[in-house]
VEXTORVEX-997649 format. One record per residue: x, y, z of N, C-alpha, C in turn; residue in three letters. Coordinates in steps of 0.2 Angstrom, whole numbers, plus 5000, padded with zeros to 4 digits. Atoms other than C-alpha are relative to their C-alpha. Example, Ala and Ser with C-alpha at 12.3 -4.5 7.8 and 13.67 -1.06 7.14 Angstrom:
BEGIN
500449945000506249785039500450065000Ala
499649944999506849955036499650055003Ser
REM end
This chain:
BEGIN
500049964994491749414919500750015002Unk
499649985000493249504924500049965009Unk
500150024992493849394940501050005003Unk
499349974999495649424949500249944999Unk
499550055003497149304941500349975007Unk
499150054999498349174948500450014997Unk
499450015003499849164948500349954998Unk
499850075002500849054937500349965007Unk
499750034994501548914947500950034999Unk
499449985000503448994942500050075003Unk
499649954998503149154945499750015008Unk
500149984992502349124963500549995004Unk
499250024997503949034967500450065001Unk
499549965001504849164961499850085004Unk
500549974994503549294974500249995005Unk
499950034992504049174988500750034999Unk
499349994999505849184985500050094999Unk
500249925000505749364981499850045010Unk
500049994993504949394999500649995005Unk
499250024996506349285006500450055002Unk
499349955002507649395001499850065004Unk
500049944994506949555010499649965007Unk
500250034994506349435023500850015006Unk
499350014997508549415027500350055002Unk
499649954999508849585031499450045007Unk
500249984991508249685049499350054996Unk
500749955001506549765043499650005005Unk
500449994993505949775061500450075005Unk
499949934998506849935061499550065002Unk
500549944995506050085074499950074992Unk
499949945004506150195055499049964994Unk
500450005005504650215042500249954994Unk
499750045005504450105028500150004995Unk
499849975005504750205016500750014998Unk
499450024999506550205023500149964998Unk
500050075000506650035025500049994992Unk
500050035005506150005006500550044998Unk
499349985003507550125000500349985001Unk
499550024997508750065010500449954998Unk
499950045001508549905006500049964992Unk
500050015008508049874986500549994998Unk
499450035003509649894980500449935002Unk
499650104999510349744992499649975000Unk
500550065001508849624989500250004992Unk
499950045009509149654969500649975001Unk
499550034999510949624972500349935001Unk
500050074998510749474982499549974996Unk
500050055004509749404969500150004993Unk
499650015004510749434957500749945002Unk
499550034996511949344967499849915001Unk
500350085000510849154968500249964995Unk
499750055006511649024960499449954997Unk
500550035004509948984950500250024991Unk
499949975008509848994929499650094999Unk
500249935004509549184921499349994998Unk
500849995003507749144916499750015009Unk
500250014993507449094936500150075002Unk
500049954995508249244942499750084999Unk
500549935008507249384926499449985007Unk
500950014997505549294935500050035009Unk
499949984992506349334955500150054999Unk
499749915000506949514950499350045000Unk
500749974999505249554944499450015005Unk
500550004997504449534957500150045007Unk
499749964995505649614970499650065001Unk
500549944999504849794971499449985003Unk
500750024998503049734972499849945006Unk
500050024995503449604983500150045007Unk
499849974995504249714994499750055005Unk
500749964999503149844996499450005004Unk
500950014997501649745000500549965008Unk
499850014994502949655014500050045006Unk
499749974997503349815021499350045003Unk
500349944996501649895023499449935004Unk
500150034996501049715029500249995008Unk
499749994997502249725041499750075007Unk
500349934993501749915048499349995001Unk
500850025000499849855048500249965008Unk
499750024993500649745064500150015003Unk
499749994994501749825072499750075002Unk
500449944998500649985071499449975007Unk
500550024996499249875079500449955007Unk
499950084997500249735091500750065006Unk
499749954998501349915098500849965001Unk
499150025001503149845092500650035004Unk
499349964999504049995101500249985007Unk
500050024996503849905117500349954999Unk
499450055001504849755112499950014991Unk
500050005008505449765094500049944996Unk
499750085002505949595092499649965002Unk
500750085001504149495095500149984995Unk
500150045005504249465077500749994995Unk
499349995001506149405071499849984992Unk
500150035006506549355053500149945000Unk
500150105001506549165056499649995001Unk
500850034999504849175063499650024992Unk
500449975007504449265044499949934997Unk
499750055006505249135035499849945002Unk
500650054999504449005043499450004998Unk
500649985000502749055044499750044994Unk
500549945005502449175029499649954995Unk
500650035005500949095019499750054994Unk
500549955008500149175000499549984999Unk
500649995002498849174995500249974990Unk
499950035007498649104975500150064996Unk
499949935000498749284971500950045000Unk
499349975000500649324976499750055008Unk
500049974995499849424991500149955008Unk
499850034995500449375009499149995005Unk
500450034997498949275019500050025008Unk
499849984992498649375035499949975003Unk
500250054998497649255042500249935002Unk
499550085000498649095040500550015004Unk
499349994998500249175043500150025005Unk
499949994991499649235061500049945003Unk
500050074996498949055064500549965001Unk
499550045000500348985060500850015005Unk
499449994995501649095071499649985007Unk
500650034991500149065087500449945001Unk
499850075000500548885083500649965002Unk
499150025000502448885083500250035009Unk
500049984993502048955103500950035001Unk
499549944999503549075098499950055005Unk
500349894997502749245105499749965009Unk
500249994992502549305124499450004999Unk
500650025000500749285127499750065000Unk
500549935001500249475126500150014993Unk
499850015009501049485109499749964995Unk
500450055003500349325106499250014999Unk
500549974998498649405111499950044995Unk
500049945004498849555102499949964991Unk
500150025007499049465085499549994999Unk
500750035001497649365089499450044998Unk
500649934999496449515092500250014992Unk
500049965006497149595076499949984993Unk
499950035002497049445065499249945001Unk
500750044999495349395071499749925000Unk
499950064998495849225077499749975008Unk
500349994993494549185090500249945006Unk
499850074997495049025095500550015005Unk
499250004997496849085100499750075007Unk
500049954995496149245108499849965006Unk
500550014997494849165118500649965006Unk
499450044999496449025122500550065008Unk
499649974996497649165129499750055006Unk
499949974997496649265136500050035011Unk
499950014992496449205155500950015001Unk
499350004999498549235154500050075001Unk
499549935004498449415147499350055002Unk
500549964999496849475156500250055004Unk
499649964994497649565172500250064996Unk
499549965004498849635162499450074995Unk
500549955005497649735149499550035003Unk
500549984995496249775161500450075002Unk
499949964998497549845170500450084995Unk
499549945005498549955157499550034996Unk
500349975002496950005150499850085004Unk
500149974993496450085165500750075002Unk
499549974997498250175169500350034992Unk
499749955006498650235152499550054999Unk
500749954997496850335154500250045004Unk
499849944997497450435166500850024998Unk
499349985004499350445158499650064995Unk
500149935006498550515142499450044999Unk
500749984999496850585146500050005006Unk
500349985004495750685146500650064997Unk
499949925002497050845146500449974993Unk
499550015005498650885132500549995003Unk
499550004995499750875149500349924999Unk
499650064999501050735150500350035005Unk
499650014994501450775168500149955004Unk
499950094994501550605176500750015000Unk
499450035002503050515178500049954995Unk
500050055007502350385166500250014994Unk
500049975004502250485155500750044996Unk
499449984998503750575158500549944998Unk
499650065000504550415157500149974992Unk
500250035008503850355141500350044993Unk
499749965005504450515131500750005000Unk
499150024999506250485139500149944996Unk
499850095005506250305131500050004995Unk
499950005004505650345117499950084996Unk
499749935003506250515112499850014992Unk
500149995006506150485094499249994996Unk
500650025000504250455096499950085000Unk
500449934999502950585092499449975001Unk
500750024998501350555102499550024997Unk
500749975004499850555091499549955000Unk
500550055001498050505090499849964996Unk
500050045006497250405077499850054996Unk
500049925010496750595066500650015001Unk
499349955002498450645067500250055007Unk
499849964999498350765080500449995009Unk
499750014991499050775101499249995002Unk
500650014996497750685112499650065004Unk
500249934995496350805121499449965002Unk
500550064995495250655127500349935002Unk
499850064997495350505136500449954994Unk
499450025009496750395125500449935004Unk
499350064996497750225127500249974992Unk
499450035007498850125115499749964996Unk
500350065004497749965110499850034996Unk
500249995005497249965094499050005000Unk
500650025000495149945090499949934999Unk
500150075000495349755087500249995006Unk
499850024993496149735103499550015005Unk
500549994996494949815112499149974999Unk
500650045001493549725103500049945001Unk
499950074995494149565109500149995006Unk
500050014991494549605127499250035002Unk
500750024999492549665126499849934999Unk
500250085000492149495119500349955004Unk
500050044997493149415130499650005008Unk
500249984992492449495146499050004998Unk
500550035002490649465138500049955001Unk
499850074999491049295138499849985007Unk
500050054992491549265155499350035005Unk
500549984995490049375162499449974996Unk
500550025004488849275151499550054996Unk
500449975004488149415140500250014995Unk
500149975006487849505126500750044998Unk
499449945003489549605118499550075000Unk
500449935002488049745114500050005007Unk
500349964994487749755131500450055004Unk
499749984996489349805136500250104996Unk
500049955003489550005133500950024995Unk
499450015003490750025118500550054998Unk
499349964997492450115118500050074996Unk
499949945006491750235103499350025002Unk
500749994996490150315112499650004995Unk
500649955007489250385094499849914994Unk
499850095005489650175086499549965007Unk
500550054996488050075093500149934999Unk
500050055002488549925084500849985000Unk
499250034996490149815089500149994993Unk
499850015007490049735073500150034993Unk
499949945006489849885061500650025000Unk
499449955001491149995069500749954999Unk
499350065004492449835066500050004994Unk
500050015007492149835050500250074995Unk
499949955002492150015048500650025000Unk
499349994997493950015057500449974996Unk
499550055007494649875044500250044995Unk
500049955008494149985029500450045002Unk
499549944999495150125038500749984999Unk
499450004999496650045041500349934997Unk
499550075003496649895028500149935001Unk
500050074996496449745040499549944995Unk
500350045003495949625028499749945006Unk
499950054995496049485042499050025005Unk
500949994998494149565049499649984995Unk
500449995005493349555034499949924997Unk
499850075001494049375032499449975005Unk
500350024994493249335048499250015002Unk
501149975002491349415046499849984995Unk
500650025005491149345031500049934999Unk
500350074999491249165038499750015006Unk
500250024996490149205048499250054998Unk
500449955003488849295035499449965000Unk
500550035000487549165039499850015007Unk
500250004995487349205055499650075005Unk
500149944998486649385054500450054998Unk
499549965000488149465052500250034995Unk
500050005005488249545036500250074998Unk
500049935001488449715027500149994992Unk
500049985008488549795010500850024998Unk
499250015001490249745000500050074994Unk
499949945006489849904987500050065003Unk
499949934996489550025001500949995003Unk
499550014996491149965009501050014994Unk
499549975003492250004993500050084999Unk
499849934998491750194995500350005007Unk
499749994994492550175011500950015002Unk
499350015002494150095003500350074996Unk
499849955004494050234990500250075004Unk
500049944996493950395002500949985007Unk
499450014998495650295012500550034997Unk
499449985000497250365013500649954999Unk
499350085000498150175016499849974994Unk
500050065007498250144998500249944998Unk
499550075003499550014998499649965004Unk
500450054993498649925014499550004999Unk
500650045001497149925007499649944993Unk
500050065005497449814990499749925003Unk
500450075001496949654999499450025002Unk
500750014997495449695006499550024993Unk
500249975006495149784989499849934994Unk
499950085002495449594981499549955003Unk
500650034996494349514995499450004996Unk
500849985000492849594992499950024991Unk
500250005008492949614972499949934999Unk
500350075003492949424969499349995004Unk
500850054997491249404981499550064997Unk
500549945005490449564967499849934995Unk
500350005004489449504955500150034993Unk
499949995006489649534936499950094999Unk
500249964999488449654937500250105005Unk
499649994997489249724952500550065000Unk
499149955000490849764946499850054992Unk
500449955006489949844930499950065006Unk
500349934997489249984943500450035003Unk
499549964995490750014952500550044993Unk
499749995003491750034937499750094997Unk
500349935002490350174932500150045002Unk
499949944996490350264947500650025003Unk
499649975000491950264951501049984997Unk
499650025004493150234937500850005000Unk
499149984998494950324943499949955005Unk
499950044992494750224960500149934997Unk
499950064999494450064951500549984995Unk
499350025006495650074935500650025006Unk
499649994998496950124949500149945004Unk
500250064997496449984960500449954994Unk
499950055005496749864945500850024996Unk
499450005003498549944939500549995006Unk
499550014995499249904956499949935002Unk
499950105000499949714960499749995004Unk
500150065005499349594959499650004996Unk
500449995005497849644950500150034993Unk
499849995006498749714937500049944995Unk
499950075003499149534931499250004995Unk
500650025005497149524928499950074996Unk
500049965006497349684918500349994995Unk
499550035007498749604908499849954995Unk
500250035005497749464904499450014999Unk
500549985003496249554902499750055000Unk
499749985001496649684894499350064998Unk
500649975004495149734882499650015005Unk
500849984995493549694895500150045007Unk
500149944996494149804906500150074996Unk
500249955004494549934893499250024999Unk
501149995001492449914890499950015005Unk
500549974995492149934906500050095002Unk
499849905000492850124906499750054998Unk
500249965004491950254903500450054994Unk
499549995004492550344888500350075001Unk
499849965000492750504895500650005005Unk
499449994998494150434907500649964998Unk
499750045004495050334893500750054999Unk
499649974998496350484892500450025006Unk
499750014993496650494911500449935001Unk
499850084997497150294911500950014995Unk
499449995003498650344899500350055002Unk
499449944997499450494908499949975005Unk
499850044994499150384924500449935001Unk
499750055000500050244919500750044997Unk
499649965000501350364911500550035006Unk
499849974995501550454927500349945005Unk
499950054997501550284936501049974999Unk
499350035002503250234926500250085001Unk
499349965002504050404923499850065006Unk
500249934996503450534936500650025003Unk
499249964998505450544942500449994993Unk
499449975005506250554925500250044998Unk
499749935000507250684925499950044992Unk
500249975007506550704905499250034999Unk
501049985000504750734914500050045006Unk
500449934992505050854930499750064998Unk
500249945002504951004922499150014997Unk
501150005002503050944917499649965003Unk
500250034995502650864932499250025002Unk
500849945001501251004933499449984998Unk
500650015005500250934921499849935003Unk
500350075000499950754929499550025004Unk
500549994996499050864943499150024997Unk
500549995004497750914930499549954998Unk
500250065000497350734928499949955008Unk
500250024993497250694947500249915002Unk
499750065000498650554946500249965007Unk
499550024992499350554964499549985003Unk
500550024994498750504979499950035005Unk
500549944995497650554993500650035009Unk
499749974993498950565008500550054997Unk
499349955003500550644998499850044992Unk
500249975006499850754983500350004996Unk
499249985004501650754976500349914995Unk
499950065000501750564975499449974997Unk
500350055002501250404967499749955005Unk
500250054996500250284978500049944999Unk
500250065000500150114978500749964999Unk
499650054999501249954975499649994991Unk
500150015008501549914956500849974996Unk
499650045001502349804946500450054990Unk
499949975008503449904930499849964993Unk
500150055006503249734919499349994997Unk
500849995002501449744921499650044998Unk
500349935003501149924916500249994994Unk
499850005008502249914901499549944997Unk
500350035002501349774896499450014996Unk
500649985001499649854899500050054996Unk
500349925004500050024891500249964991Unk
500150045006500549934875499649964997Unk
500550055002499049804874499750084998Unk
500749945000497949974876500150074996Unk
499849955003499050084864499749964994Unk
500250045005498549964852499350004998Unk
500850025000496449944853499950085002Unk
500249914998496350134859500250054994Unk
500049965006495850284848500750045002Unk
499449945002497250414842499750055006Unk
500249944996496250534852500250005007Unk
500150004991496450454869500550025002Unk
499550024998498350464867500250065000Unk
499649924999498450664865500350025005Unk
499549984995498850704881500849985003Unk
499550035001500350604883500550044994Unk
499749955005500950674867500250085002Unk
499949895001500450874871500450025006Unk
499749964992501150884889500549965002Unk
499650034995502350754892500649994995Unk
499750025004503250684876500450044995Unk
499749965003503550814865500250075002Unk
499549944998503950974876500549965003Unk
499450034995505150854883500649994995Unk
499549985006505950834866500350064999Unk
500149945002505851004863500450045006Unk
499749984993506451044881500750004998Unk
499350034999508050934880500450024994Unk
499750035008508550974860500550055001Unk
499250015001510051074867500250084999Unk
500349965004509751214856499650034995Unk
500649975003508751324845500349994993Unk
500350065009509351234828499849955002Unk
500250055000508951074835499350015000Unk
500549995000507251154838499850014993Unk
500550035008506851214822500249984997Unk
500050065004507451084814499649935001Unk
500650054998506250974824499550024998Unk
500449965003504851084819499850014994Unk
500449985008505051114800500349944997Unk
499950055005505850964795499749934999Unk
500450064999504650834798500149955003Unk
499850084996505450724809499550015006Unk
500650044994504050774822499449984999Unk
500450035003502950714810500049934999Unk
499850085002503750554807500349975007Unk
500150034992503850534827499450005000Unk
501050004999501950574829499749914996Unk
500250045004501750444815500349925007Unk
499850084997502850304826499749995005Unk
500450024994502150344842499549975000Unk
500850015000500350324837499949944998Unk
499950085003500850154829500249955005Unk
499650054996502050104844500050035005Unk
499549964990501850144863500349965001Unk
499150024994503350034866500350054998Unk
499449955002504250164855500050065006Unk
499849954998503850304867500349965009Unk
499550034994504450174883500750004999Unk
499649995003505750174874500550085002Unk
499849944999506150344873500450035004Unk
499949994992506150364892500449975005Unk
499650044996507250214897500750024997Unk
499450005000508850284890500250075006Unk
499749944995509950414901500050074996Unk
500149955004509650554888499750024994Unk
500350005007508850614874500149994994Unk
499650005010509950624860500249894999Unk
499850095001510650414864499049984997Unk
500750045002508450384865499950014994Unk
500349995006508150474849500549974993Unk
499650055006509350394839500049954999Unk
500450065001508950234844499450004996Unk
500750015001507250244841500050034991Unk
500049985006507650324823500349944996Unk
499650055001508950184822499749974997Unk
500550055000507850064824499349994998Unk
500549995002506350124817499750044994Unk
500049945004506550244805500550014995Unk
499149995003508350214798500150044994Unk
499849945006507950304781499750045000Unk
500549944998506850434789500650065000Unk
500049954998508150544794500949984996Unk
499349995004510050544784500650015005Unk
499550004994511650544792499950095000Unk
500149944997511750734788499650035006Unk
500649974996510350774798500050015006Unk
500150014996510850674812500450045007Unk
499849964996511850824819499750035004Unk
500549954996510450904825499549965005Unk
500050044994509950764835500350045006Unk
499649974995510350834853500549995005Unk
499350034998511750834863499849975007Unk
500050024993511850724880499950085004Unk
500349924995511150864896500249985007Unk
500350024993511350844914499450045002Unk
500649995000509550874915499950045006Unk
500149944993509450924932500450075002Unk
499549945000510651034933499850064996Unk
500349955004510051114917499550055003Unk
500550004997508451134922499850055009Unk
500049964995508651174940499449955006Unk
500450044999507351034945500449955005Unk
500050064998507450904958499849935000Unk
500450055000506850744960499750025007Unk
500450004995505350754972500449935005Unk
499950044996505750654988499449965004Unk
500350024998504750534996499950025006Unk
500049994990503950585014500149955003Unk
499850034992504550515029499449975005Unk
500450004994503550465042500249995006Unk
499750024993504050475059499749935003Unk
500450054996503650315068499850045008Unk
500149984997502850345081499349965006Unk
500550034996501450305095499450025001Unk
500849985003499850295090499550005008Unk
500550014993498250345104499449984995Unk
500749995002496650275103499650045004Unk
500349984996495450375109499449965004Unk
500250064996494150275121499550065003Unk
500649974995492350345130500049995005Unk
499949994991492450385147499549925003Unk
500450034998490850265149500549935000Unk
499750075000491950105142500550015008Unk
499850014993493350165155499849995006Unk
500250004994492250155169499749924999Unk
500250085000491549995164500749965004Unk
499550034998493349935165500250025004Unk
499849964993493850025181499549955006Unk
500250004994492349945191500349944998Unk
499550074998493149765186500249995003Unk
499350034996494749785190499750015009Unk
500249984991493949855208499449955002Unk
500650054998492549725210500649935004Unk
499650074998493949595209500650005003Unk
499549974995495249695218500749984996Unk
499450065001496449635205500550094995Unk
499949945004497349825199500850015003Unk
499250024998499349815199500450054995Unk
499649945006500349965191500749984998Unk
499450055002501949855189499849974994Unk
500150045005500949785175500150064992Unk
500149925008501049965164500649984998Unk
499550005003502149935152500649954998Unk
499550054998502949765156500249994993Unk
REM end
């Protein structure tokens, strides 16, 4: 049974320090973290290049840089999207990281833990500290703060309702005020678009804790109280529902100790939910969670019905690892007509920006590589050491037939593209040297990694003849090898760019019904303070 790996004891070390390192640099910057991880990559490898450890220590800490980073960076926006950062941007500093960040045996960051353990260190203001709680589904700590931080949210619920709802008008002064501050914000709902109903900032975990807190103190039922989604009957469904959308492992953690008590749901309807997301990189733990409490059986029927979702799932870190060491049984699990698809998506994975594959960029759409929010782009969090790894176990046990594509669309018009001129063509052509390529590649995908890791064509293919072939091709011959290119320029090709994302300020939407519920509180108990909007 295919079950997700541990990490060695070396390379988790070398995980945690890896985190470290982008832990030491200001990633609570108001920019996307798409920026962020640009920005910063090349000074994280730098500085640990720079650690006075041995060169095996620092091979195990480098590898993991990117993939650690990544999953930091979209753990990170998972928070400050929910916990509303642009209000103070420094609730959570890099010393509070570096203390407090906990893993998982996995190499993934423990959301769970790592909240408890900042709560505990009574760093954080108490709304902030709130706010985690909610988010992180830490009932103890909510339940703890919330006689502090009740005033405060009642009332901001209330007064941001009439700021941003019902109309698209932002005539207030609050409002007014809010767009002055922050200027570089663009006000958008939770679909994307400018609010046109009732709206305020808390996240849906926040708002399902300040119901369950105020159930509490009125001795009732949570159901009883009308809930902030009119069309969602069930408190505990539509949390669950909201996890899936946006990733929140930390719910899912939380309902399923508490699956003896009624509380329950279906973990295989709950991966089309994962599937049909947009937050691909944010939703690998949950996707991890809920795969080890599958059954054998299980993971057989998911793998049938939806095989691109889970072989992509399994070549993104950490899971890749259990791809690398088990390599075959999930080859068997794959139907066989998307055996072709898993080699131009691991392909496209590694080389989708090498300027010896724009020109045929084209063809990965054919094969339905990319992902669901940027159509242009590769999704996910992925480790290079673990694909190369995987495509070479899987060049090796896979039929000839699988690896056509690869060959027809990517590999050799790219030779043929780059070869300079038209004698190096046909003399690739009639003189059997694309025959006595065809013959190495199909024997060796490292040869065709190979290929693609030097800066040009002519230096890759003479290696690789070099090295592989040495009395295939004659010194005369080697003329016609092709000359160094500046590809892009030849070409005319960019390198696609990553999208941006504006940071920005997210609305929940809210039912009139709940605001009213919360409007006659704060008036029952006369306790309604507009000094508290925004503190």
């Amino acid at each position: 049974m295919v079950f997700p790996s541990l990490q060695s004891l070396q390379n988790l070390c070398g995980i945690r320090i890896a985190y470290l390192m982008w832990t030491r640099h200001d990633l609570f910057k108001r920019r996307s973290k798409e920026d962020l991880f640009e920005d910063f990559l090349d000074v994280v490898l730098t500085d640990v290049q720079s650690l006075p450890v041995p060169e095996t220590v620092k091979q195990v800490i480098l590898k993991h840089v990117k993939p650690a980073g990544k999953h930091l960076m979209s753990f990170l926006g998972l928070w400050f999207s929910k916990t509303q950062s642009h209000n103070s941007q420094k609730w959570l500093t890099e010393e509070m990281l570096i203390e407090c960040l906990i893993l998982n045996a996995d190499g993934l960051i423990n959301q769970r833990k790592t909240a408890e353990k900042l709560l505990r260190s009574s760093m954080l203001q108490n709304v902030f500290a709130f706010r985690l709680a909610c988010i992180n589904f830490i009932e103890e700590e909510v339940l703890k703060l919330w006689p502090f931080v009740k005033q405060y949210c009642l009332n901001k619920i209330m007064l941001e309702s009439e700021v941003f709802g019902p109309s698209k008008s932002f005539s207030s002064d609050v409002a007014v005020r809010l767009l002055k501050e922050f200027p570089f914000y663009e006000i958008y709902d939770r679909f994307g678009r400018v609010s046109d109903s009732w709206s305020i900032t808390e996240s849906d975990e926040v708002l399902f804790w300040i119901s369950y807190c105020v159930s509490k103190e009125n001795a009732i039922n949570i159901k009883e109280l009308p809930h902030f989604k009119r069309k969602y009957v069930d408190w505990h469904e539509y949390s669950l529902q909201s996890a899936a959308v946006s990733g929140n492992v930390a719910c899912f953690d939380y309902f399923y100790s508490f699956r003896n008590t009624g509380i329950e749901y279906n973990y295989v309807k709950m991966f089309e939910e994962f599937f049909i997301s947009s937050e691909e990189e944010s939703l690998q733990p949950c996707f991890v969670f809920h795969f080890m409490l599958l059954n054998y059986e299980k993971k057989c029927e998911l793998f049938r019905k939806f095989p691109r979702e889970m072989v992509s799932r399994f070549l993104q870190w950490p899971l890749s690892l259990t791809f690398v060491e088990n390599t075959e049984e999930l080859w068997n699990l794959i139907p066989d007509e998307y055996k072709k698809w898993i080699f131009v998506k691991i392909f496209a994975i590694l080389f989708h920006k090498n300027t010896m594959i724009l020109p045929f960029r084209h063809n990965f759409h054919e094969y339905c590589v990319f992902g669901r929010r940027h159509p242009c782009m590769i999704a996910g969090i992925h480790s290079v050491d673990h694909l190369e790894n995987i495509w070479v176990d899987l060049w090796k046990i896979s039929l000839d037939s699988y690896k056509s594509p690869v060959f027809d669309y990517f590999v050799f018009p790219s030779i043929m593209k780059f070869g300079g001129n038209g004698e190096f063509l046909t003399y690739f052509l009639t003189s059997g040297l694309k025959e006595k390529l065809i013959h190495l590649f199909l024997a060796n995908g490292g040869a065709i990694l190979e290929l693609y890791a030097g800066t040009n064509m002519k230096d890759s293919l003479q290696s690789l003849i070099a090295k592989y072939m040495p009395e295939g091709v004659g010194d005369g011959d080697r003329r016609y090898i092709p000359v160094p290119l500046s590809y892009i320029a030849e070409t005319g090709v960019t390198v696609p760019q990553e999208p941006r994302n504006t940071p920005r300020i997210v609305l929940n939407k809210v039912d009139k019904s709940f605001l009213d519920y919360i409007k006659t509180l704060l008036f029952s108990s006369n306790s309604i303070d507009k000094s508290l909007f925004y503190k």
